[in-house]
ChimeraX commands (.cxc) that place a marker at each C-alpha (Angstrom):
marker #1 position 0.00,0.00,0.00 radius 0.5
marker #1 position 1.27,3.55,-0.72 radius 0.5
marker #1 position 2.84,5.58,2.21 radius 0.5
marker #1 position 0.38,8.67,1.78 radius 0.5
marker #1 position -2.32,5.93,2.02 radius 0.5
marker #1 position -1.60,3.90,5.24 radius 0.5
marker #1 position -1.23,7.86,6.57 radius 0.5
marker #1 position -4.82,8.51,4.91 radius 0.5
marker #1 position -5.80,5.29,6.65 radius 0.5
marker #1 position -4.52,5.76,10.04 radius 0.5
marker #1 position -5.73,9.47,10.64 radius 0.5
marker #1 position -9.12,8.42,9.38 radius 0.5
marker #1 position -9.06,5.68,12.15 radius 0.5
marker #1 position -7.99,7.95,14.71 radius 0.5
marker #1 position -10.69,10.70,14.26 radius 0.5
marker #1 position -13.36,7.28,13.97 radius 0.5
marker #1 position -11.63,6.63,17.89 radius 0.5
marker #1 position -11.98,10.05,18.45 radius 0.5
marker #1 position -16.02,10.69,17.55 radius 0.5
marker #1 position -16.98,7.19,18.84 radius 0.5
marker #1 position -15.03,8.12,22.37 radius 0.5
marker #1 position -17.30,10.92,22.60 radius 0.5
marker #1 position -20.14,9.53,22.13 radius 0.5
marker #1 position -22.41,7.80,24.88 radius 0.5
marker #1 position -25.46,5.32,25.21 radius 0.5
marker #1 position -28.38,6.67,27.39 radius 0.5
marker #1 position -29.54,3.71,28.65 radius 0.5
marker #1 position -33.58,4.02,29.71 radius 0.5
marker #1 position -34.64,0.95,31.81 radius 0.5
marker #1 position -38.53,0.44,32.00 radius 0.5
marker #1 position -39.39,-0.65,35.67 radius 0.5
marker #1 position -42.67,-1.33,37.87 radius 0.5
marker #1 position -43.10,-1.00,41.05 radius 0.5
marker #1 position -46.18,-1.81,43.86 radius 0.5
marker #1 position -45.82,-1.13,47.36 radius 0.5
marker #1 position -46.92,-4.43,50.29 radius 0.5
marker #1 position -46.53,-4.80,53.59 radius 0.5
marker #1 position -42.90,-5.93,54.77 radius 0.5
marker #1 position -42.97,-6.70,58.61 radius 0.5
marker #1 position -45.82,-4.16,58.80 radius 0.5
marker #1 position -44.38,-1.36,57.07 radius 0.5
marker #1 position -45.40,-0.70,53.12 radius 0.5
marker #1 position -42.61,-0.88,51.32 radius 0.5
marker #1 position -42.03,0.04,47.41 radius 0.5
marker #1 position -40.65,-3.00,45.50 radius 0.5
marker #1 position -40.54,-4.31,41.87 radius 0.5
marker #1 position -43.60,-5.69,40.92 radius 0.5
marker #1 position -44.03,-9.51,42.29 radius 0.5
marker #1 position -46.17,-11.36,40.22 radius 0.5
marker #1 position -49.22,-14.27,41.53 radius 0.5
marker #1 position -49.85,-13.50,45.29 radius 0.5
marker #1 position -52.59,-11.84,46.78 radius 0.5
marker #1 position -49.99,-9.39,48.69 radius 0.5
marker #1 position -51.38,-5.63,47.68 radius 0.5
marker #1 position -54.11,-4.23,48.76 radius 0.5
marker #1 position -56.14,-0.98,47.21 radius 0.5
marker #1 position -57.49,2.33,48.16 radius 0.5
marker #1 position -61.02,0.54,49.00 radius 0.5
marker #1 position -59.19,-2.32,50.95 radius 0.5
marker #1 position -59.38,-4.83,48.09 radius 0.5
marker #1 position -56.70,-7.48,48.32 radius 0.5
marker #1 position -55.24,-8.41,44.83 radius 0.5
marker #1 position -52.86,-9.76,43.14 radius 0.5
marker #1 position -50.90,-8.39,39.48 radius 0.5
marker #1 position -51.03,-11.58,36.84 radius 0.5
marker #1 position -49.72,-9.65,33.75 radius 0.5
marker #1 position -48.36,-5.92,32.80 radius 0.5
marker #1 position -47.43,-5.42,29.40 radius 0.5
marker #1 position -47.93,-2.21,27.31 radius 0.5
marker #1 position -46.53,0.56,24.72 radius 0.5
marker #1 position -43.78,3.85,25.30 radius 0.5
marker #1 position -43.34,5.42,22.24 radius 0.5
marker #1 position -41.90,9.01,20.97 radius 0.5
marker #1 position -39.22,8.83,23.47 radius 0.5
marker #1 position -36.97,12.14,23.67 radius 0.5
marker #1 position -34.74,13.56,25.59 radius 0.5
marker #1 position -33.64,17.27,25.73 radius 0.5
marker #1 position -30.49,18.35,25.92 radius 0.5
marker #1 position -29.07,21.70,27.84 radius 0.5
marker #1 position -27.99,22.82,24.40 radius 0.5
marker #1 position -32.12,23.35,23.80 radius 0.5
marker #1 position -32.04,19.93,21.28 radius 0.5
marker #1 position -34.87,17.28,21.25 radius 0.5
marker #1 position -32.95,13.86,20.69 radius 0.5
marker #1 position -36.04,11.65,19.62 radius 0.5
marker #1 position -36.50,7.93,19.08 radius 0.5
marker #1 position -39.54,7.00,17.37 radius 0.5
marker #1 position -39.71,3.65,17.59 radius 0.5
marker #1 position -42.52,1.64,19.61 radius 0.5
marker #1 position -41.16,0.30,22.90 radius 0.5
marker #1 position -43.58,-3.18,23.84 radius 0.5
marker #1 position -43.00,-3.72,27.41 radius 0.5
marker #1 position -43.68,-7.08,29.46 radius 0.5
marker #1 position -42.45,-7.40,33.21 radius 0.5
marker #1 position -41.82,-10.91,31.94 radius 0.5
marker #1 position -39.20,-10.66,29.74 radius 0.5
marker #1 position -35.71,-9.08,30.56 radius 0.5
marker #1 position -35.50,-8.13,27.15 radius 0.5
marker #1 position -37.92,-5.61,26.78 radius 0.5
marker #1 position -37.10,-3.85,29.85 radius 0.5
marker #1 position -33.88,-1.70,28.34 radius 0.5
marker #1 position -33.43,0.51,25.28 radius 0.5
marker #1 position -30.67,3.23,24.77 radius 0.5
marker #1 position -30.41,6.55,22.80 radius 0.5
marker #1 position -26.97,7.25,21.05 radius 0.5
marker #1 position -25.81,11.12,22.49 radius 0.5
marker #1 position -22.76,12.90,22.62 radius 0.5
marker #1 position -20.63,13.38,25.72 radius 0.5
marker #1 position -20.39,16.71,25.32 radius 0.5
marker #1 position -24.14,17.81,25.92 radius 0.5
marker #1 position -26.39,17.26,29.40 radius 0.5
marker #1 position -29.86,16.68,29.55 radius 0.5
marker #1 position -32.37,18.50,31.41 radius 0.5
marker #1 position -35.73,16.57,30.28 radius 0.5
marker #1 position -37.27,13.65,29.04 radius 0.5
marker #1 position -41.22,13.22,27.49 radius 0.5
marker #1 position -42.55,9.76,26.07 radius 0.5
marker #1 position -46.14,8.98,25.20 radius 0.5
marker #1 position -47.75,6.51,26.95 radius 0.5
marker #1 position -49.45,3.99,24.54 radius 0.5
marker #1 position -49.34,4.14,20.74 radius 0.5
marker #1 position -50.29,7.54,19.35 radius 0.5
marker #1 position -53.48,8.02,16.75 radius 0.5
marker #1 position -51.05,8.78,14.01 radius 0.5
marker #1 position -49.57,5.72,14.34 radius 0.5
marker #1 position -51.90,3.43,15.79 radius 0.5
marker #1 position -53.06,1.13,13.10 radius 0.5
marker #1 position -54.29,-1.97,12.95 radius 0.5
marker #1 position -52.19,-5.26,11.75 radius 0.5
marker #1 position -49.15,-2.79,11.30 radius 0.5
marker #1 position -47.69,-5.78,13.75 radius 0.5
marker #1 position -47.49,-9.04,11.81 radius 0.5
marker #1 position -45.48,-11.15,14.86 radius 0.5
marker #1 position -46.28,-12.01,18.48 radius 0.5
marker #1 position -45.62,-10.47,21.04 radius 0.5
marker #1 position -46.56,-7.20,19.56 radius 0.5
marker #1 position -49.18,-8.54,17.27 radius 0.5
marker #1 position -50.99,-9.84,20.52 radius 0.5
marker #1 position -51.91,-6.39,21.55 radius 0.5
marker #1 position -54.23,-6.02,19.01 radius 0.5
marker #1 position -57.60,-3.74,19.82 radius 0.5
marker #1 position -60.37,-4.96,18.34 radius 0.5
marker #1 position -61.77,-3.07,14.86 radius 0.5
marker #1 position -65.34,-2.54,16.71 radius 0.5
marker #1 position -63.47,-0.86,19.50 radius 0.5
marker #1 position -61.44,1.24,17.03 radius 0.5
marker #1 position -58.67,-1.13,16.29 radius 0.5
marker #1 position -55.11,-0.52,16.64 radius 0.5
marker #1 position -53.61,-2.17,19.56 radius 0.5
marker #1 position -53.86,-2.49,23.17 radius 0.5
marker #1 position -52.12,0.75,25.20 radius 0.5
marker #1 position -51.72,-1.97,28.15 radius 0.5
marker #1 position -52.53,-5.23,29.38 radius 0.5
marker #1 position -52.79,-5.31,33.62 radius 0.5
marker #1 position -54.31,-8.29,34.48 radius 0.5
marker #1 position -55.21,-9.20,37.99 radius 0.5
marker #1 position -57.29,-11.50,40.73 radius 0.5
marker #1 position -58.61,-9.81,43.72 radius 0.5
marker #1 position -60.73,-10.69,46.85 radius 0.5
marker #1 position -64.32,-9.97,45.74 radius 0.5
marker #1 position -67.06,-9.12,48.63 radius 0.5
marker #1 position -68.48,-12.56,48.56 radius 0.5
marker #1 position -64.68,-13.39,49.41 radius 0.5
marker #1 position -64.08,-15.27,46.48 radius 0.5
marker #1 position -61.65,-14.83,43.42 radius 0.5
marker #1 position -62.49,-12.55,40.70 radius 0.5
marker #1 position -60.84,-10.92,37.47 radius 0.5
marker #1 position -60.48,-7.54,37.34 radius 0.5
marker #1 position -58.55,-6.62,33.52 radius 0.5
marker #1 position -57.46,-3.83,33.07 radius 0.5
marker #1 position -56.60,-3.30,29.57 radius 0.5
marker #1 position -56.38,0.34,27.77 radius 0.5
marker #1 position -56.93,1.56,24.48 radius 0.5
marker #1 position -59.04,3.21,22.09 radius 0.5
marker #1 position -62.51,3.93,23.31 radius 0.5
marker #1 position -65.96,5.08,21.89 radius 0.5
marker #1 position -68.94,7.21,22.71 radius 0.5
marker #1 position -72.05,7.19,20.68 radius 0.5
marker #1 position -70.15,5.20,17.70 radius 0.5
marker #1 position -67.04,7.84,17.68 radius 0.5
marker #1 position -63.77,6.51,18.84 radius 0.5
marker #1 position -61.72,7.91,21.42 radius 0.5
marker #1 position -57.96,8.05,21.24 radius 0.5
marker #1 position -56.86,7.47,25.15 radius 0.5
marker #1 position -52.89,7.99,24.94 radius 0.5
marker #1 position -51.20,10.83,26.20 radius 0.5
marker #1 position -48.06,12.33,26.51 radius 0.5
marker #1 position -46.02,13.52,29.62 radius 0.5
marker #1 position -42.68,15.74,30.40 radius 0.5
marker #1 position -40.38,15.03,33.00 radius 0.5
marker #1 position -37.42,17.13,34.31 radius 0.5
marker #1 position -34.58,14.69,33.95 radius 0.5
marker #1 position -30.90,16.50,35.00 radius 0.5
marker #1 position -28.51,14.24,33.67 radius 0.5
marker #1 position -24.29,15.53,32.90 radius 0.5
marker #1 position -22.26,12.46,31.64 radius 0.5
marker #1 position -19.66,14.97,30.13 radius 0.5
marker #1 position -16.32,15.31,32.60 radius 0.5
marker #1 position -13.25,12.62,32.63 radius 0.5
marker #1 position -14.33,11.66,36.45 radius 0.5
marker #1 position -17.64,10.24,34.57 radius 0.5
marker #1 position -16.04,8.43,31.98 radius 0.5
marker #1 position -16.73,4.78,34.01 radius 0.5
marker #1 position -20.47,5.66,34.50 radius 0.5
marker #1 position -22.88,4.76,32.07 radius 0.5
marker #1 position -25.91,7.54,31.74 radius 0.5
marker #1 position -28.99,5.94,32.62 radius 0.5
marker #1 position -32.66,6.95,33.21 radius 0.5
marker #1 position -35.42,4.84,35.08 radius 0.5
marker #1 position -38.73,5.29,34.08 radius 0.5
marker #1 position -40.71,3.81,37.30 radius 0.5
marker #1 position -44.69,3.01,36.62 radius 0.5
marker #1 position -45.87,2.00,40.04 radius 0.5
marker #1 position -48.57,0.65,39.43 radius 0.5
marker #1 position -50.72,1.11,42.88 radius 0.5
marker #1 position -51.48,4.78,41.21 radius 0.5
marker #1 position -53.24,3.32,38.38 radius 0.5
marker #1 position -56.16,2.71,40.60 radius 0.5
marker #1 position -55.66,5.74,43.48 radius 0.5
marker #1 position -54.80,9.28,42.02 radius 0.5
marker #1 position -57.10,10.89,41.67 radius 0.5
marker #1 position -59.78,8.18,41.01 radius 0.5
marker #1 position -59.90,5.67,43.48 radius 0.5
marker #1 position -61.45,2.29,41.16 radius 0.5
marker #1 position -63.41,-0.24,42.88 radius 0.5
marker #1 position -62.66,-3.89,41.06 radius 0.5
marker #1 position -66.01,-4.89,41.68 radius 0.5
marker #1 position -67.91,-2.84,39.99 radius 0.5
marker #1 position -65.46,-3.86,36.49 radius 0.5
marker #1 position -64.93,-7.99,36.91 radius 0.5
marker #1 position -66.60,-7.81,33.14 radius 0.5
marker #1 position -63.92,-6.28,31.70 radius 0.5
marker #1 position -63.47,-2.18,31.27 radius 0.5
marker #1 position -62.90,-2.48,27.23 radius 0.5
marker #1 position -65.36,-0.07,25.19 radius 0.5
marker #1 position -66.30,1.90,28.45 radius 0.5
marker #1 position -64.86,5.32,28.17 radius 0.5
marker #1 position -65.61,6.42,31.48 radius 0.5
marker #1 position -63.90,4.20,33.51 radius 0.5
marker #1 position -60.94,4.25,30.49 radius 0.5
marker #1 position -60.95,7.64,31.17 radius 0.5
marker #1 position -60.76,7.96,34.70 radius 0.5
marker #1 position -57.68,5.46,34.65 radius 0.5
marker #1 position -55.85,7.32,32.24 radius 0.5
marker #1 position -56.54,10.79,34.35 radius 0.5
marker #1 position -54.67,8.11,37.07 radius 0.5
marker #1 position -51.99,6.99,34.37 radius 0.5
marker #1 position -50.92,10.92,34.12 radius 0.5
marker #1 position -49.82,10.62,37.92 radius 0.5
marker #1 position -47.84,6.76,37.40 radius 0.5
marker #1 position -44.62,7.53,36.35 radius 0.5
marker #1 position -41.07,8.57,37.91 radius 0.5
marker #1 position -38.41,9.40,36.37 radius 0.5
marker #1 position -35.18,8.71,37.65 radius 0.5
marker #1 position -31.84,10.15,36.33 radius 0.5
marker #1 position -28.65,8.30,37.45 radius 0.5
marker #1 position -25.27,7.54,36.55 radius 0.5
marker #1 position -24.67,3.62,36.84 radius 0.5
marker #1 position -20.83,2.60,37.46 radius 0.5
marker #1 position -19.80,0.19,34.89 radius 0.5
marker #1 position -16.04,-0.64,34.62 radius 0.5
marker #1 position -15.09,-1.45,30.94 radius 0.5
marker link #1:1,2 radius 0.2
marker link #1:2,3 radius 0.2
marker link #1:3,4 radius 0.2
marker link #1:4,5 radius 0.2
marker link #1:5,6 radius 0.2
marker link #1:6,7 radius 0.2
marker link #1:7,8 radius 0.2
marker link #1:8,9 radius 0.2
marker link #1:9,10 radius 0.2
marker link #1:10,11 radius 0.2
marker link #1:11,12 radius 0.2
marker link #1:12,13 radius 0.2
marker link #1:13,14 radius 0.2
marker link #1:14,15 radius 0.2
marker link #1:15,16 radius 0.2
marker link #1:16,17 radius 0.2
marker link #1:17,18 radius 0.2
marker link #1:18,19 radius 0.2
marker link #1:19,20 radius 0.2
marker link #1:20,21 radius 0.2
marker link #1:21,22 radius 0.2
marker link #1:22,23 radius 0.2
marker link #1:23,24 radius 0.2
marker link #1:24,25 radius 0.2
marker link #1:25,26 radius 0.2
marker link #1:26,27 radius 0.2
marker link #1:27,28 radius 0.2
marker link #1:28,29 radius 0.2
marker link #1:29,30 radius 0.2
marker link #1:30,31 radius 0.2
marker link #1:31,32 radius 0.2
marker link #1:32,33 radius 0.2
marker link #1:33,34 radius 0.2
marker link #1:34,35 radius 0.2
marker link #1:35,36 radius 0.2
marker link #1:36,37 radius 0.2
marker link #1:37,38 radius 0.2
marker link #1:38,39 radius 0.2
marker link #1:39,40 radius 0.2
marker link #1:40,41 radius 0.2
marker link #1:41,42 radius 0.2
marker link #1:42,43 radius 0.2
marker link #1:43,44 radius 0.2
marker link #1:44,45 radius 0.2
marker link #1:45,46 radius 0.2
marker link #1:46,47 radius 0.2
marker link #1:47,48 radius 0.2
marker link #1:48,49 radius 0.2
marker link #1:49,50 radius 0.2
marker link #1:50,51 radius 0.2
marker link #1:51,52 radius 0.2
marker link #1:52,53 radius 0.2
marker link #1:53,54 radius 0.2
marker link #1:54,55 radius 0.2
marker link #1:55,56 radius 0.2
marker link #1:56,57 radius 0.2
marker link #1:57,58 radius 0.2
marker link #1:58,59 radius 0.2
marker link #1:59,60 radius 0.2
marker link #1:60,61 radius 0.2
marker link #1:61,62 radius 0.2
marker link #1:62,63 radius 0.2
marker link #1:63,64 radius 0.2
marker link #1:64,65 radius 0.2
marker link #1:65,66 radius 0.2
marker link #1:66,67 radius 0.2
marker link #1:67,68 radius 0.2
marker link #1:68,69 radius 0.2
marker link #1:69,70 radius 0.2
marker link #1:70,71 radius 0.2
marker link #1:71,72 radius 0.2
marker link #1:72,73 radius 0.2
marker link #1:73,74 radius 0.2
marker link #1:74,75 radius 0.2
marker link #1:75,76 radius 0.2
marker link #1:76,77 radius 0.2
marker link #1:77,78 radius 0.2
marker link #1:78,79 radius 0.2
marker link #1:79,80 radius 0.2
marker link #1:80,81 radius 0.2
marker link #1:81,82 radius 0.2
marker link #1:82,83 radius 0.2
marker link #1:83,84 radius 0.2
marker link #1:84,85 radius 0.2
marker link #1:85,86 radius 0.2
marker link #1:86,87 radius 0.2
marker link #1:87,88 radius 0.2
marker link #1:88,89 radius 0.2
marker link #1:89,90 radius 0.2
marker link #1:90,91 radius 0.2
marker link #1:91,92 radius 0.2
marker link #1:92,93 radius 0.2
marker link #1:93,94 radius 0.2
marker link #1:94,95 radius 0.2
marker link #1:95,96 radius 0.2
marker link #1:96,97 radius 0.2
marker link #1:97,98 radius 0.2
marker link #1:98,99 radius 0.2
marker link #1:99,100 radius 0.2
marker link #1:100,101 radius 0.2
marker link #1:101,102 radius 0.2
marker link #1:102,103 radius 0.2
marker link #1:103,104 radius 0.2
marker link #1:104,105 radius 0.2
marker link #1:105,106 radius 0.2
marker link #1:106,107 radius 0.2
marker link #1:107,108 radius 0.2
marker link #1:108,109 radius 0.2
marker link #1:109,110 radius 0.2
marker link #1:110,111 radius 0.2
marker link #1:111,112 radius 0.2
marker link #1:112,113 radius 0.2
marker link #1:113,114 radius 0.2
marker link #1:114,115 radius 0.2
marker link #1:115,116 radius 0.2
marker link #1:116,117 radius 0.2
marker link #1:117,118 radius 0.2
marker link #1:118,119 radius 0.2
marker link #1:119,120 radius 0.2
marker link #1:120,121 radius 0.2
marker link #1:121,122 radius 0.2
marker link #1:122,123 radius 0.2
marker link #1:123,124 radius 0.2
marker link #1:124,125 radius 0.2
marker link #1:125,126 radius 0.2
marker link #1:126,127 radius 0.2
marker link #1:127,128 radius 0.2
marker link #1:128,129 radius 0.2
marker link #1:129,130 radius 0.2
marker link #1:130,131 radius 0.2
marker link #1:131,132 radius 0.2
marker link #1:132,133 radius 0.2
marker link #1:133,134 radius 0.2
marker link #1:134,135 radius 0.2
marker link #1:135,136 radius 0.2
marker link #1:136,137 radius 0.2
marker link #1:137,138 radius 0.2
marker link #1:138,139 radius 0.2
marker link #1:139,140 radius 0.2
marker link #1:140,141 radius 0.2
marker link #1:141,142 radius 0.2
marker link #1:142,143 radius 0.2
marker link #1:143,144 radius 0.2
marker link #1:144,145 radius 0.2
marker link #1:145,146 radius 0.2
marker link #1:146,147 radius 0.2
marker link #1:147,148 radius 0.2
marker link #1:148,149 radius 0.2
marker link #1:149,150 radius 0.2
marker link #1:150,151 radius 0.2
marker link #1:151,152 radius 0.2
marker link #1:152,153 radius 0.2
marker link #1:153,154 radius 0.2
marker link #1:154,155 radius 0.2
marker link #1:155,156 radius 0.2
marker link #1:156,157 radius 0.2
marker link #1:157,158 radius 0.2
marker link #1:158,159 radius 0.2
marker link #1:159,160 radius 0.2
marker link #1:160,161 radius 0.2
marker link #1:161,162 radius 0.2
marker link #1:162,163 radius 0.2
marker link #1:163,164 radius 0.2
marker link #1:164,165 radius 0.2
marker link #1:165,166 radius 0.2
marker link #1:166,167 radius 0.2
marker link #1:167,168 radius 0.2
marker link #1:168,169 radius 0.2
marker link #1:169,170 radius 0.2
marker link #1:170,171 radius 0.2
marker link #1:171,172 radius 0.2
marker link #1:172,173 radius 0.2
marker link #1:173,174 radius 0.2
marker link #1:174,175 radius 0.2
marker link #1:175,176 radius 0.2
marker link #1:176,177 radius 0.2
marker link #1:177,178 radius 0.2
marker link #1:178,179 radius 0.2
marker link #1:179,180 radius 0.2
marker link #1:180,181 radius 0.2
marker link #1:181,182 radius 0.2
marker link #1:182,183 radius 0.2
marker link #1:183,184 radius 0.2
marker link #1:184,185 radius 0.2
marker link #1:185,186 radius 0.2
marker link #1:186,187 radius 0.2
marker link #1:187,188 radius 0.2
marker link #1:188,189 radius 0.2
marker link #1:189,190 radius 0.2
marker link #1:190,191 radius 0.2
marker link #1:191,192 radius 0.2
marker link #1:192,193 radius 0.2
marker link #1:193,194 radius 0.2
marker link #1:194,195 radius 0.2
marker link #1:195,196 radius 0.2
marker link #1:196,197 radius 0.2
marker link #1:197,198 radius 0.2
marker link #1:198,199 radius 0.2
marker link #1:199,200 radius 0.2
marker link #1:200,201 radius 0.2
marker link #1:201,202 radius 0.2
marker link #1:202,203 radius 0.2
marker link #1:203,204 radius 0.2
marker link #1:204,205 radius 0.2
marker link #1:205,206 radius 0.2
marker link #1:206,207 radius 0.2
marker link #1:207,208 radius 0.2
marker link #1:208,209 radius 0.2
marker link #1:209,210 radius 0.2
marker link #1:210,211 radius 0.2
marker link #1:211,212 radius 0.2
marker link #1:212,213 radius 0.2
marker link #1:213,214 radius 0.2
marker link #1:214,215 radius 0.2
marker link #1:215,216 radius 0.2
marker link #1:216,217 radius 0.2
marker link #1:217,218 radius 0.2
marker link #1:218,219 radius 0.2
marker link #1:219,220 radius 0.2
marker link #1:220,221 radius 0.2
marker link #1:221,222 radius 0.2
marker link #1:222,223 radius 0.2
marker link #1:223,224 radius 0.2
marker link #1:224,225 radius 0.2
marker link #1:225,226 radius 0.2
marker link #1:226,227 radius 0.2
marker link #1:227,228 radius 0.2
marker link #1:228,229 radius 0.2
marker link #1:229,230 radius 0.2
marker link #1:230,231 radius 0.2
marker link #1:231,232 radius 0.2
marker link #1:232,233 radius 0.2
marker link #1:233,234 radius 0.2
marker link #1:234,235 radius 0.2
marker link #1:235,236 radius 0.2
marker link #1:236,237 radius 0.2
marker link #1:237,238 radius 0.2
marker link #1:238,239 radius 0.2
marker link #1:239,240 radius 0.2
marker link #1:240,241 radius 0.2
marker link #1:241,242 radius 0.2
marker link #1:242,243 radius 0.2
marker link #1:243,244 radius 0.2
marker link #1:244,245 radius 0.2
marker link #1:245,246 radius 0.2
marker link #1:246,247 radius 0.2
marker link #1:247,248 radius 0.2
marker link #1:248,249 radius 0.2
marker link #1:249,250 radius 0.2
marker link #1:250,251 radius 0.2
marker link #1:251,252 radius 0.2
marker link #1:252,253 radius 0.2
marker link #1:253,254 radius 0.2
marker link #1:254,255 radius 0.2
marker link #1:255,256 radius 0.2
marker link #1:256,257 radius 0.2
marker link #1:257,258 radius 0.2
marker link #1:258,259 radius 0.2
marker link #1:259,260 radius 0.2
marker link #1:260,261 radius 0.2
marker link #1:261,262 radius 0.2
view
């Protein structure tokens, strides 16, 4: 190879070094939470799935059987006044590890002050069969309902007042009124102070935790009795609607800077 061309070659490789060592992954790790009694004092743990160990604001005992639903529009805004978007559609399912993490590429020399996402699938985008493989493809919303797919799946058992076990489902989407559909996502801004951008950082890995604790789905501000919905909530918009006035008031975000040695 020609002298001026290895050269060529190598300062090309070092400014590749250079851009890719200032550059960063914001990792964003999808987490749920619900808060049971620990030798009498409530404590706030990851989600624990098949025992009747929670207990609601009307004193129902019950138990979470499934959570899987939809982020999308994820973006995070920098100090320098930028929106760094990702558009794709995040399926979430406490059940598998693999869903719980994504990342957004950013450069080390910018901070963040902010994040938004969109809970559920936005009307724009919402369309039915655009999923053609499970899991995703199992969220599907029914074409009477307004089709699309599911916003969330939150399945659970609970003590009824005749102190037996009964299903109370509660799954989110699209809704209707007098034959006119109802789009019941919504979108939500959190202050999120994150700097990544000094040498003494260079072993931490950015990461944001966005926490859905799930007890608030059913509290604030609505409080939602189980028994009145062991039929199932799909196609009734005001009970849809009073849980996604409660989903507004679900999420955390947490900003942190996790210690990974490379």
């Amino acid at each position: 190879m020609h002298f001026r061309s290895k050269i060529l070659i190598l300062i090309l490789f070092a400014v590749h070094i250079n851009m890719y060592a200032q550059q960063t992954k914001v990792r964003i790790s999808f987490q749920q939470n619900c808060p049971y009694l620990i030798s009498n004092q409530l404590i706030d743990n990851p989600v624990v799935l098949n025992k009747f160990i929670y207990k609601n604001e009307c004193g129902t005992t019950y138990q979470i059987n499934q959570i899987q639903y939809f982020i999308s529009n994820i973006a995070v805004h920098t100090t320098k006044g930028q929106w760094i978007c990702d558009s794709t559609i995040h399926y979430v399912d406490i059940e598998k590890s693999e869903t719980l993490n994504t990342e957004i590429a950013l450069s080390r020399k910018i901070s963040i002050d902010s994040i938004r996402f969109t809970f559920g699938i936005p009307q724009n985008q919402n369309k039915s069969y655009m999923f053609k493989n499970p899991p995703h493809s199992l969220m599907f919303w029914p074409d009477v309902l307004g089709g699309g797919y599911h916003y969330m799946k939150l399945n659970t058992k609970f003590i009824d007042k005749q102190d037996s076990v009964s299903l109370f489902n509660c799954h989110l989407g699209r809704g209707v009124v007098n034959d006119t559909f109802i789009d019941n996502d919504f979108s939500m801004t959190f202050p999120c102070k994150l700097t990544f951008n000094s040498k003494k950082e260079s072993h931490y890995h950015p990461q944001i935790d966005i926490i859905m604790h799930v007890e608030k789905w059913f509290s604030q501000p609505n409080k939602i009795d189980f028994n009145l919905y062991t039929k199932g909530i799909m196609g009734k918009q005001d009970i849809t609607s009073q849980l996604c006035e409660n989903g507004k008031n679900v999420f955390e975000v947490v900003p942190h800077l996790e210690y990974e040695l490379f």
